[in-house]
CHARMM internal coordinates of N, CA and C (Angstrom, degrees):
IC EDIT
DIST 1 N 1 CA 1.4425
DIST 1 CA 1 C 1.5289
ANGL 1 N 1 CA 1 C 110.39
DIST 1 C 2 N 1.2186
ANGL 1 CA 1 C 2 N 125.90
DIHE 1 N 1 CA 1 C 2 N -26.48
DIST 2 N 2 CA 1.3611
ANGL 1 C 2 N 2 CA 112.32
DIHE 1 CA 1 C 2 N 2 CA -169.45
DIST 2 CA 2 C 1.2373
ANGL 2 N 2 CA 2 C 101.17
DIHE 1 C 2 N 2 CA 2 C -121.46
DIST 2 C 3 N 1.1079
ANGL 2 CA 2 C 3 N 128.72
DIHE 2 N 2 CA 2 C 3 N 43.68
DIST 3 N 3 CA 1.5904
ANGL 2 C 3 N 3 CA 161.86
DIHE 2 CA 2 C 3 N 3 CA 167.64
DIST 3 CA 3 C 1.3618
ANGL 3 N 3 CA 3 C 91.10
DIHE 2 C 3 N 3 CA 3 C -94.59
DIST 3 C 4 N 1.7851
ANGL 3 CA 3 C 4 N 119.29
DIHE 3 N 3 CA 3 C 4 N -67.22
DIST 4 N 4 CA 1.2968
ANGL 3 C 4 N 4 CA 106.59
DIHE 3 CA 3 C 4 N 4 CA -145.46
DIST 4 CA 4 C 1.3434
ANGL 4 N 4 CA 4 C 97.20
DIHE 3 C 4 N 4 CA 4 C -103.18
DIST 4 C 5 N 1.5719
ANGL 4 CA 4 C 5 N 125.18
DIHE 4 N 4 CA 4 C 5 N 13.07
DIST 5 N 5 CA 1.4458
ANGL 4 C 5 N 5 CA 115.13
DIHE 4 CA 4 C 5 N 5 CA -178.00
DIST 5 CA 5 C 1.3235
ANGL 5 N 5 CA 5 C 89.18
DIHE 4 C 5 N 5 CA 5 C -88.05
DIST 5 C 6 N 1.5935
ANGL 5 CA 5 C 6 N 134.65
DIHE 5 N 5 CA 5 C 6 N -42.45
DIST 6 N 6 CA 1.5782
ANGL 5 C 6 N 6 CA 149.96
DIHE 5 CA 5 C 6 N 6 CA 178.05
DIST 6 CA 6 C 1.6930
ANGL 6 N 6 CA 6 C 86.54
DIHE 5 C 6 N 6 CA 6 C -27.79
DIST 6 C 7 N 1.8677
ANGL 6 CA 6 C 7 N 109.23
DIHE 6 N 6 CA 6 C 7 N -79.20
DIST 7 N 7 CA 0.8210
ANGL 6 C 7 N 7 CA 92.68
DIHE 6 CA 6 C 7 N 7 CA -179.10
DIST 7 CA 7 C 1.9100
ANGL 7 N 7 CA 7 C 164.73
DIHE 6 C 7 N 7 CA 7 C -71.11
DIST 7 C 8 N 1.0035
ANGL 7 CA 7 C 8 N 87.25
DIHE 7 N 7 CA 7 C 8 N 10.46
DIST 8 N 8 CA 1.6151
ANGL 7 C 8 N 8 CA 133.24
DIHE 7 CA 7 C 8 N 8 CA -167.44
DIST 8 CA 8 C 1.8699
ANGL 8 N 8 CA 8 C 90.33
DIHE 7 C 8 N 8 CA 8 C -82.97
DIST 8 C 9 N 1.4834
ANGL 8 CA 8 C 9 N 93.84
DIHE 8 N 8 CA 8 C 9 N -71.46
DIST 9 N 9 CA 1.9700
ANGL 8 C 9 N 9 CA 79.75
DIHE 8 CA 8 C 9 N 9 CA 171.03
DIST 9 CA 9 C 1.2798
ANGL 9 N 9 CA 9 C 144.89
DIHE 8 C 9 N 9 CA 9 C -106.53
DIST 9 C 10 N 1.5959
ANGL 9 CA 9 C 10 N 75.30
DIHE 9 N 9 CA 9 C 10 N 17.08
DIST 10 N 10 CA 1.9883
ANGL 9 C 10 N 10 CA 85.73
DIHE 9 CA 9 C 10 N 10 CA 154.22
DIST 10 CA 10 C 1.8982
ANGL 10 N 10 CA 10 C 111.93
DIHE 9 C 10 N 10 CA 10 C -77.32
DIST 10 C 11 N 0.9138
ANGL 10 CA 10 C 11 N 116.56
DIHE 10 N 10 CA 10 C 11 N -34.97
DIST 11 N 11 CA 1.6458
ANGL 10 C 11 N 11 CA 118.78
DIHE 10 CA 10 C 11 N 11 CA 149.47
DIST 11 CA 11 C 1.3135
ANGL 11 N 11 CA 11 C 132.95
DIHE 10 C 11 N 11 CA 11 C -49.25
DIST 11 C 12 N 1.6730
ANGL 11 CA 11 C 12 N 107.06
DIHE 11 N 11 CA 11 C 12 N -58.37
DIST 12 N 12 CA 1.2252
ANGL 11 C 12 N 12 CA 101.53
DIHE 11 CA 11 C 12 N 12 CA -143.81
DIST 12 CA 12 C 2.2911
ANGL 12 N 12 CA 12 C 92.59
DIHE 11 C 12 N 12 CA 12 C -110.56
DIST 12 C 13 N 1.4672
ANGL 12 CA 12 C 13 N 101.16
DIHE 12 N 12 CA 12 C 13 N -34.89
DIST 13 N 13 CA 1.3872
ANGL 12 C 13 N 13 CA 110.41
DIHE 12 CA 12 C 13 N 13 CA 166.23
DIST 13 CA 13 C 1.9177
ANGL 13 N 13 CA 13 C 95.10
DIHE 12 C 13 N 13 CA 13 C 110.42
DIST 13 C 14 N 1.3334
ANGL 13 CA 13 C 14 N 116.62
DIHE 13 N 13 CA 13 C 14 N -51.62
DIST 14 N 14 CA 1.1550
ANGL 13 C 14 N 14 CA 129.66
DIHE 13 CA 13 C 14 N 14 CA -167.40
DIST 14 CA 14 C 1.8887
ANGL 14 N 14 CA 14 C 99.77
DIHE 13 C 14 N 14 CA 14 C -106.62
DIST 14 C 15 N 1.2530
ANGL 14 CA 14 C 15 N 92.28
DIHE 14 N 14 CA 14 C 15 N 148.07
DIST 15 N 15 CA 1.8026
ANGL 14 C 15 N 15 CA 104.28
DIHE 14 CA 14 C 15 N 15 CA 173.29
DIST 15 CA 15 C 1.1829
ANGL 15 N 15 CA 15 C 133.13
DIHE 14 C 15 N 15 CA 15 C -162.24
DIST 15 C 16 N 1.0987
ANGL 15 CA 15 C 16 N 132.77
DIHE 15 N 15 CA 15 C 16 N 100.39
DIST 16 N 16 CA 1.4993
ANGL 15 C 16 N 16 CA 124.93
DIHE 15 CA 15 C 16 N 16 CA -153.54
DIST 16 CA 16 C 2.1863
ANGL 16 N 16 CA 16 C 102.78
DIHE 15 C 16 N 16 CA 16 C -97.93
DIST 16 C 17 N 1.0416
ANGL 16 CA 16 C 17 N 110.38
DIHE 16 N 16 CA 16 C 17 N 160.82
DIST 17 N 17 CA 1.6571
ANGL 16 C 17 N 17 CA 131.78
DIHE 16 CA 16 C 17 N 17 CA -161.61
DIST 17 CA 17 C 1.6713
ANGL 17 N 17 CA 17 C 83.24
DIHE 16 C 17 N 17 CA 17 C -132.77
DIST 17 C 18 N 1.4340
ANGL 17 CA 17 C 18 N 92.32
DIHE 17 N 17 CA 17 C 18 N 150.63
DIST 18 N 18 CA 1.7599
ANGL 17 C 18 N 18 CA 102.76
DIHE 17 CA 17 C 18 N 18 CA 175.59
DIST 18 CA 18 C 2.0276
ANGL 18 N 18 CA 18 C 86.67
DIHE 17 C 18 N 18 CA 18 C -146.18
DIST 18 C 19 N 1.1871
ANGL 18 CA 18 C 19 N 105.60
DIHE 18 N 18 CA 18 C 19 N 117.36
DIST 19 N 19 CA 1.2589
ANGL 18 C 19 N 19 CA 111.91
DIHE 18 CA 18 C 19 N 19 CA -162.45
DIST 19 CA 19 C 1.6171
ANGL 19 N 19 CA 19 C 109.74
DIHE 18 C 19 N 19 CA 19 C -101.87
DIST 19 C 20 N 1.1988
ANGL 19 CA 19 C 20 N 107.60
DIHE 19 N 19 CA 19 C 20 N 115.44
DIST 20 N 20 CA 1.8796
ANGL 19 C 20 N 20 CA 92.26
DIHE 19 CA 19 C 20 N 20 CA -170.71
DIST 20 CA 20 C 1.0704
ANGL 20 N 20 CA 20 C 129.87
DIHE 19 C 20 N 20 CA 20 C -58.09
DIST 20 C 21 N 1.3586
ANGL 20 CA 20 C 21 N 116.98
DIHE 20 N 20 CA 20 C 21 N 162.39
DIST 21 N 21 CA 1.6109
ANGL 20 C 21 N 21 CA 121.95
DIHE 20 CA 20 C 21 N 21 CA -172.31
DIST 21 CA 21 C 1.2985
ANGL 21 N 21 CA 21 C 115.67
DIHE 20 C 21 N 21 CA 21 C -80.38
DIST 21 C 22 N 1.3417
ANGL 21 CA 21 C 22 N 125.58
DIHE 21 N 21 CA 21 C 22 N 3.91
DIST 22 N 22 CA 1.5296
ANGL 21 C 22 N 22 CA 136.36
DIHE 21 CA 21 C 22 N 22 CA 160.92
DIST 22 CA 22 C 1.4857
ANGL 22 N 22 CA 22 C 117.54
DIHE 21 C 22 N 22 CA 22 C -112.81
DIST 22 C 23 N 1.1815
ANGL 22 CA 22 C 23 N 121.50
DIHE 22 N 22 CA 22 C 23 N 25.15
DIST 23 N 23 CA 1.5806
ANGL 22 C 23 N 23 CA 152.18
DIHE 22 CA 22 C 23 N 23 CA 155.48
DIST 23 CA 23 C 1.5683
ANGL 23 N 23 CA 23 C 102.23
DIHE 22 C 23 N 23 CA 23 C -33.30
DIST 23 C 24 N 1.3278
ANGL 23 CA 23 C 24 N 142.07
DIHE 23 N 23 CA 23 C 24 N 56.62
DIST 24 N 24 CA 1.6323
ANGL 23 C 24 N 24 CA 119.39
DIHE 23 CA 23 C 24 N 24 CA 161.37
DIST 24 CA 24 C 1.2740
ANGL 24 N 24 CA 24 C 126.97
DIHE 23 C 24 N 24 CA 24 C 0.84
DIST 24 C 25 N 1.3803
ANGL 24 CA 24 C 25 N 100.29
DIHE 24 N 24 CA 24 C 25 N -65.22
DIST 25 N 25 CA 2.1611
ANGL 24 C 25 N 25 CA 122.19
DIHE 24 CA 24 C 25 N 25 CA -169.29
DIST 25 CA 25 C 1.5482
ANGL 25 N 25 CA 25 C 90.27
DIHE 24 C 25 N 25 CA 25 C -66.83
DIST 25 C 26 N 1.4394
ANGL 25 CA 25 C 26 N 105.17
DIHE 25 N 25 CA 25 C 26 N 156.31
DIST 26 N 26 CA 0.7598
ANGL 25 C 26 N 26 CA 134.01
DIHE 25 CA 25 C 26 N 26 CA 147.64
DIST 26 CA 26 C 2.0165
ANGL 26 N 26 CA 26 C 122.73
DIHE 25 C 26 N 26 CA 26 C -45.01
DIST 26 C 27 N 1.2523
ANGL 26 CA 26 C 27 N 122.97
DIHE 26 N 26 CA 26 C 27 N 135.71
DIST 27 N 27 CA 1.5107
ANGL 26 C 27 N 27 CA 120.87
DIHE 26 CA 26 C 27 N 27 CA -165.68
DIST 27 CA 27 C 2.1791
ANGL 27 N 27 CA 27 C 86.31
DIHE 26 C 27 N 27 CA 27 C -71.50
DIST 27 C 28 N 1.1232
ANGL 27 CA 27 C 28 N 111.25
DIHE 27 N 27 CA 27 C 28 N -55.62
DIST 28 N 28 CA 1.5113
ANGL 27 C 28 N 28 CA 124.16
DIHE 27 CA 27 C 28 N 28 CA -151.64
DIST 28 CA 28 C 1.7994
ANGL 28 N 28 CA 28 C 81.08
DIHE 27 C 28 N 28 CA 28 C -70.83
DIST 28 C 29 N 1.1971
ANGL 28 CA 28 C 29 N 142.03
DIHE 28 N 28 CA 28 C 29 N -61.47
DIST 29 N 29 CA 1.4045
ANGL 28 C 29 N 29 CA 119.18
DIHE 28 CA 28 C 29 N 29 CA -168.86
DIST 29 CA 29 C 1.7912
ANGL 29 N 29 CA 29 C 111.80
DIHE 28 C 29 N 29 CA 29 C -63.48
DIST 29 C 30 N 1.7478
ANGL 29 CA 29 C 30 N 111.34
DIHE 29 N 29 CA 29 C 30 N -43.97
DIST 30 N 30 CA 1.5369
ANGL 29 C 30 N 30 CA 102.63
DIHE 29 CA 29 C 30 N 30 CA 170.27
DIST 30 CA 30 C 1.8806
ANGL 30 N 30 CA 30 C 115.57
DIHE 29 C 30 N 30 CA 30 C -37.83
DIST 30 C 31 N 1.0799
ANGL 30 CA 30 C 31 N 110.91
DIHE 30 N 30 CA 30 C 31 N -47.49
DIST 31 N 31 CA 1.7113
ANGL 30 C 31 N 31 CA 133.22
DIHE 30 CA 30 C 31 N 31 CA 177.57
DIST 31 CA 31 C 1.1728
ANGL 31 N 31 CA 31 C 96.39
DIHE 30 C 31 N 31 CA 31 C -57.90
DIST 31 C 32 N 1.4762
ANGL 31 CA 31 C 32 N 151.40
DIHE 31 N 31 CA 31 C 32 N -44.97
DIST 32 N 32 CA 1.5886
ANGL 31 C 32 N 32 CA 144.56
DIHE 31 CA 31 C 32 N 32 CA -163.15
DIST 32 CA 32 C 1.7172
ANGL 32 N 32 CA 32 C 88.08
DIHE 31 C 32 N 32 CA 32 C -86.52
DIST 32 C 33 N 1.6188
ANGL 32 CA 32 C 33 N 129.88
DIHE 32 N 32 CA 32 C 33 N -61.69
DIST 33 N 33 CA 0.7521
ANGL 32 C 33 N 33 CA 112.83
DIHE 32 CA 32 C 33 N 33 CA -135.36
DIST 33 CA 33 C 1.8272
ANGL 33 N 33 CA 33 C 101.97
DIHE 32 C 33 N 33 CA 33 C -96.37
DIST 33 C 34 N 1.4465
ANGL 33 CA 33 C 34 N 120.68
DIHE 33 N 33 CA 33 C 34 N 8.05
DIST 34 N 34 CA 1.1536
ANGL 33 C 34 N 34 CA 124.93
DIHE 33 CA 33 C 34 N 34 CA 162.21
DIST 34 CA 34 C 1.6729
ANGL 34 N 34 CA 34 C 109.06
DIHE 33 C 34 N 34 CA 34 C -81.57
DIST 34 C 35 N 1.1967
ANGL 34 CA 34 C 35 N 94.22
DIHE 34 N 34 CA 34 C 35 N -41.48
DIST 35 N 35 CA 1.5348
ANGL 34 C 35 N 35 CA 104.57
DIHE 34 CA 34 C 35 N 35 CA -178.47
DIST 35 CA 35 C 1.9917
ANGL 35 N 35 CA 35 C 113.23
DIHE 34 C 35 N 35 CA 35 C -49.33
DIST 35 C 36 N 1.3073
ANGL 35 CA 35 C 36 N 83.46
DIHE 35 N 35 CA 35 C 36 N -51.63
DIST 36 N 36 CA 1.8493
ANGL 35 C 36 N 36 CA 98.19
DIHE 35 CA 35 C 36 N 36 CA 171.22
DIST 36 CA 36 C 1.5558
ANGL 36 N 36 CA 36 C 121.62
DIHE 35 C 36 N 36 CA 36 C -31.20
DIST 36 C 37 N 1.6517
ANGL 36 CA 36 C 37 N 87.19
DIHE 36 N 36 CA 36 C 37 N -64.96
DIST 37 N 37 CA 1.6211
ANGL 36 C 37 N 37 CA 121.75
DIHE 36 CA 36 C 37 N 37 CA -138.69
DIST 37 CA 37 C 2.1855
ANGL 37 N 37 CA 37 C 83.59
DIHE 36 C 37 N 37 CA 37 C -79.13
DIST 37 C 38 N 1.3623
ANGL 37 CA 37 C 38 N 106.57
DIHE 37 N 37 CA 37 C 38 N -45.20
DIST 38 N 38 CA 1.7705
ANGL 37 C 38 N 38 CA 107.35
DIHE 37 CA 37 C 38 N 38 CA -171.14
DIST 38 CA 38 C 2.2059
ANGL 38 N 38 CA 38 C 98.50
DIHE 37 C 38 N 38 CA 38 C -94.63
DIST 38 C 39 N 1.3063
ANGL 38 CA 38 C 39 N 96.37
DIHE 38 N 38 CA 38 C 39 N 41.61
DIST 39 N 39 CA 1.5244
ANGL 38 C 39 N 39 CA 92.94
DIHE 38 CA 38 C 39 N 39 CA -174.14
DIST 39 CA 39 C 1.7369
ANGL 39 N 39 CA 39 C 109.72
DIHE 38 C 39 N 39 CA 39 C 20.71
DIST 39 C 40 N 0.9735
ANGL 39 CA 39 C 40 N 114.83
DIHE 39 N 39 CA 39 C 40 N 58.62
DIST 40 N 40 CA 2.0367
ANGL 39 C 40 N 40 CA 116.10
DIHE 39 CA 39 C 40 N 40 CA 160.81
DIST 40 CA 40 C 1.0254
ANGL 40 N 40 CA 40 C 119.03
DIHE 39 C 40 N 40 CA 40 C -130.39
DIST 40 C 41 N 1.4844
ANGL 40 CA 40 C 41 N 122.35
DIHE 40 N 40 CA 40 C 41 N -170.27
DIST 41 N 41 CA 1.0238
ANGL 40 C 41 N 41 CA 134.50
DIHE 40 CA 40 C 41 N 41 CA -143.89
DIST 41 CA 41 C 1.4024
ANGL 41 N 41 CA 41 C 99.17
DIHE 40 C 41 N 41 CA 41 C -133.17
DIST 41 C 42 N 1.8517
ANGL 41 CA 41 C 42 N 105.56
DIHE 41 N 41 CA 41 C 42 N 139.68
DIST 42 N 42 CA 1.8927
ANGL 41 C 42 N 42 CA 99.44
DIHE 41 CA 41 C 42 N 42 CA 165.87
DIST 42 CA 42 C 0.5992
ANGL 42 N 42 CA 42 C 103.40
DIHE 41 C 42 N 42 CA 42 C -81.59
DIST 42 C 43 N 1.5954
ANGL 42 CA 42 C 43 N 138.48
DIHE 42 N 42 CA 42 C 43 N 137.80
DIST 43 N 43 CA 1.2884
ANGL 42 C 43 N 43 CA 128.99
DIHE 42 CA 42 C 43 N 43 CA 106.99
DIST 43 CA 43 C 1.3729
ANGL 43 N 43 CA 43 C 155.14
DIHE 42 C 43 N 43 CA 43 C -30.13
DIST 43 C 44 N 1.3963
ANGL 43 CA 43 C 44 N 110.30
DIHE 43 N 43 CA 43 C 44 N -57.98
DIST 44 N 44 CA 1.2483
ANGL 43 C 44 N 44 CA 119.37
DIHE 43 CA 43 C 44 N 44 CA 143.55
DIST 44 CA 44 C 1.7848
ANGL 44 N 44 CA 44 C 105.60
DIHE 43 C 44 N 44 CA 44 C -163.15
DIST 44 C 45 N 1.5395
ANGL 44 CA 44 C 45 N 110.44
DIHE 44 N 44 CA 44 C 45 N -176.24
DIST 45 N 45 CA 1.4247
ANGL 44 C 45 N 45 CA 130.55
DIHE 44 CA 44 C 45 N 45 CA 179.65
DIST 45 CA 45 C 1.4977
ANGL 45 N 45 CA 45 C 110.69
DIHE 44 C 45 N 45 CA 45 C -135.54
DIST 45 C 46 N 1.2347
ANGL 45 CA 45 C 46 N 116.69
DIHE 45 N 45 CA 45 C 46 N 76.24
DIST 46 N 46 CA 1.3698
ANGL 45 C 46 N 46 CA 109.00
DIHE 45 CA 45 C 46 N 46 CA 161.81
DIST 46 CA 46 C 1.5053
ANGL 46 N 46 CA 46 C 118.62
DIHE 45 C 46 N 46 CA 46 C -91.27
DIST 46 C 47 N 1.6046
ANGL 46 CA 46 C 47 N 103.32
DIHE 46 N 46 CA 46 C 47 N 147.90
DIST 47 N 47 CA 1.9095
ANGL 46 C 47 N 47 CA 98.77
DIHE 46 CA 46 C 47 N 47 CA 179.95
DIST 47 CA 47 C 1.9428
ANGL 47 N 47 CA 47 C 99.02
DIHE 46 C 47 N 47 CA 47 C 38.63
DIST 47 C 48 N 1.0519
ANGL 47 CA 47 C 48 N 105.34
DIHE 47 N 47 CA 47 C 48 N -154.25
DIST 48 N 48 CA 1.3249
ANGL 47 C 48 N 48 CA 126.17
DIHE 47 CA 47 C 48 N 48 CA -162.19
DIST 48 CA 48 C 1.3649
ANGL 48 N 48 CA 48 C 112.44
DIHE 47 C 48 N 48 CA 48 C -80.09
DIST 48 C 49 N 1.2751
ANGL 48 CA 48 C 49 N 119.77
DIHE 48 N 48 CA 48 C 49 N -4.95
DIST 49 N 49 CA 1.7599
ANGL 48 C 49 N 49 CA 132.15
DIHE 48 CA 48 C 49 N 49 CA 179.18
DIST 49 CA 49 C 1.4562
ANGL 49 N 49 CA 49 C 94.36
DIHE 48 C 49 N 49 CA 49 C -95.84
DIST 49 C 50 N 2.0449
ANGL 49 CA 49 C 50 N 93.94
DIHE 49 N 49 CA 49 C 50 N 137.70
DIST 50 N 50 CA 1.4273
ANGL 49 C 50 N 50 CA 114.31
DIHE 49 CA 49 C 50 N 50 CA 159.43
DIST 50 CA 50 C 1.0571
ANGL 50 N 50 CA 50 C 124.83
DIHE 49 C 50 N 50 CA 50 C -110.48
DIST 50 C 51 N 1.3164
ANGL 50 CA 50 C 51 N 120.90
DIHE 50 N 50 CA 50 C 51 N 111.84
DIST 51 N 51 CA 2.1602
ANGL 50 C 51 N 51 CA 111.64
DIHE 50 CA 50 C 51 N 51 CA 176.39
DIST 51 CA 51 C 1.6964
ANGL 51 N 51 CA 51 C 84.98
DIHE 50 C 51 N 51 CA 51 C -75.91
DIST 51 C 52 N 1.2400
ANGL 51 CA 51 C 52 N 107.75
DIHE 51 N 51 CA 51 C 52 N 146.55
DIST 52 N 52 CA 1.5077
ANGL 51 C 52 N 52 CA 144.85
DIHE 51 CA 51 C 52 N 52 CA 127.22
DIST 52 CA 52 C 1.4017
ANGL 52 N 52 CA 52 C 134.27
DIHE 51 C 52 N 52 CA 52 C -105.22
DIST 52 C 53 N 1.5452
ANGL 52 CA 52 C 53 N 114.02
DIHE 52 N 52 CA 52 C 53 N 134.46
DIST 53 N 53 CA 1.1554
ANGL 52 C 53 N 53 CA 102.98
DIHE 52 CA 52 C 53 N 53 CA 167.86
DIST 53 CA 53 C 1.8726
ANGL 53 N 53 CA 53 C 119.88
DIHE 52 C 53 N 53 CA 53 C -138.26
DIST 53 C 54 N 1.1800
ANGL 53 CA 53 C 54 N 113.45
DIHE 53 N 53 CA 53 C 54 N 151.52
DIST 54 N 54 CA 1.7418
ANGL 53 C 54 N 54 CA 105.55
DIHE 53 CA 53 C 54 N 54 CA -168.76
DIST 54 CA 54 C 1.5821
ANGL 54 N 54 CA 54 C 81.12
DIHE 53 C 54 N 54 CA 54 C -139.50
DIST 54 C 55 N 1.1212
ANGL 54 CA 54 C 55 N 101.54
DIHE 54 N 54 CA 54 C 55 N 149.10
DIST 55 N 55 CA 1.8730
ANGL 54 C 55 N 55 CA 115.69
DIHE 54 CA 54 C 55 N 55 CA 173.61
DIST 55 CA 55 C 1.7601
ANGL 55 N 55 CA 55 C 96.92
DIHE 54 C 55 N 55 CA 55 C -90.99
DIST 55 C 56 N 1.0346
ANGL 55 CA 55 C 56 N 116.51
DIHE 55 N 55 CA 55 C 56 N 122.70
DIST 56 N 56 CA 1.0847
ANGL 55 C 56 N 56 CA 118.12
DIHE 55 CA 55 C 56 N 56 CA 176.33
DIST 56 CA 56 C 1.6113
ANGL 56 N 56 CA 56 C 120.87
DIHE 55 C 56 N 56 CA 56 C -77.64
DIST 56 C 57 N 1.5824
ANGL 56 CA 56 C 57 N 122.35
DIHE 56 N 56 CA 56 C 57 N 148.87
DIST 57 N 57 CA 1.2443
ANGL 56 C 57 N 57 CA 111.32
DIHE 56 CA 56 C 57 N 57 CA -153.65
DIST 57 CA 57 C 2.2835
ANGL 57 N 57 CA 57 C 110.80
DIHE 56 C 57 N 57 CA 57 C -95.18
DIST 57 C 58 N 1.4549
ANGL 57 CA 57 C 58 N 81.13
DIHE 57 N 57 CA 57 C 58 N -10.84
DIST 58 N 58 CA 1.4939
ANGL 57 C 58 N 58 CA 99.22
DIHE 57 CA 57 C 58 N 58 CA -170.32
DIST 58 CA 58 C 1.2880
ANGL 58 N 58 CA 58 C 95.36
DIHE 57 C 58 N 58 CA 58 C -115.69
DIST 58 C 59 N 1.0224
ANGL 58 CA 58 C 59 N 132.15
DIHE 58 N 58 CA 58 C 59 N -59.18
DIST 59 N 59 CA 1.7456
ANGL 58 C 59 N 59 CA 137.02
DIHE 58 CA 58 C 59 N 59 CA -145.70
DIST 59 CA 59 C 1.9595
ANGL 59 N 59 CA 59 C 102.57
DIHE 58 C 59 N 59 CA 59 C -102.04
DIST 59 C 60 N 0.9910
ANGL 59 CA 59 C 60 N 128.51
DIHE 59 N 59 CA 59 C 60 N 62.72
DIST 60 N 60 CA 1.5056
ANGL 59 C 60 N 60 CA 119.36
DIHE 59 CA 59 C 60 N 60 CA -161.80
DIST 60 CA 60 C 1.5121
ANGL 60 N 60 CA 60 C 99.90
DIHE 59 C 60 N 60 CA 60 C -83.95
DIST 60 C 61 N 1.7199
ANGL 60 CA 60 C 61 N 134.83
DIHE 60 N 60 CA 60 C 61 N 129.18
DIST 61 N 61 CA 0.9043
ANGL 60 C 61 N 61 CA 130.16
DIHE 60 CA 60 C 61 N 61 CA -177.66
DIST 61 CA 61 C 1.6772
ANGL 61 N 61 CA 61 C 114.57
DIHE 60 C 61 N 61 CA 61 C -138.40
DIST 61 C 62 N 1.3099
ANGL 61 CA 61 C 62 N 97.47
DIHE 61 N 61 CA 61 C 62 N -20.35
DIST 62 N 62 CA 1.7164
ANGL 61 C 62 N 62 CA 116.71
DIHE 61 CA 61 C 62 N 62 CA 171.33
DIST 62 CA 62 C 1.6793
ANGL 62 N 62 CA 62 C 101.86
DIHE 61 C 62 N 62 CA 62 C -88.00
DIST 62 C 63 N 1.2641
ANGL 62 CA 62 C 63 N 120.31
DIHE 62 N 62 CA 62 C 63 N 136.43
DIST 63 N 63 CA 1.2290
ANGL 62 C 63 N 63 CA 133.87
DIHE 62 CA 62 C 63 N 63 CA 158.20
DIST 63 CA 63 C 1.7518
ANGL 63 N 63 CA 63 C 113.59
DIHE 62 C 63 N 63 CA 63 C -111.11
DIST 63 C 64 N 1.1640
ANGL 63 CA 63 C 64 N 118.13
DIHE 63 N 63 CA 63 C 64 N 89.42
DIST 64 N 64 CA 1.7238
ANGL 63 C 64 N 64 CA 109.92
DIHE 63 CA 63 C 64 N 64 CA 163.64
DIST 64 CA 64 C 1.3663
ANGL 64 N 64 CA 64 C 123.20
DIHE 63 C 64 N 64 CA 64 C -60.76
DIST 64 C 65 N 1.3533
ANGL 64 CA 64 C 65 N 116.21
DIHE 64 N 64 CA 64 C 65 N 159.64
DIST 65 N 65 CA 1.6023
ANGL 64 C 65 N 65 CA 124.18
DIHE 64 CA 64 C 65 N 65 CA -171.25
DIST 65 CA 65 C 1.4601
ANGL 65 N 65 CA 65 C 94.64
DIHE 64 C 65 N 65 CA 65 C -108.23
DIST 65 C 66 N 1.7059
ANGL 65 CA 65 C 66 N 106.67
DIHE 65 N 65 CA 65 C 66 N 150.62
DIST 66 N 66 CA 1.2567
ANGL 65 C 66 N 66 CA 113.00
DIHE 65 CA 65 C 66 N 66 CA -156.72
DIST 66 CA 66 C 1.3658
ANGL 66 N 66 CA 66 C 101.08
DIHE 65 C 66 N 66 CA 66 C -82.70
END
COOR INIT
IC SEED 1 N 1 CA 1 C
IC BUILD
């Protein structure tokens, strides 16, 4: 799975997770440890949604402000 989220924002840059409501883990450690595993970044964790984000190395479509 976090093979294809890797690859998911090497495309797309951004990726959101909808984490079920019978989730054991914690939402904020699932979020660290996806974050880890696809080298990115949280964005944030609200409710049961995860932003991710990875700058993509080919496909650049996000510009951040300095």
């Amino acid at each position: 799975m976090i093979k294809q989220i890797a690859d998911t924002l090497e495309a797309r840059e951004l990726f959101k997770v909808s984490v079920l409501q019978n989730c054991e883990f914690d939402r904020r450690e699932v979020a660290e440890e996806l974050a880890k595993g696809a080298r990115a970044e949280i964005v944030q964790v609200i409710g049961s949604t995860i932003v991710l984000y990875k700058e993509s190395r080919e496909n650049k479509q996000i510009k951040l402000p300095r």
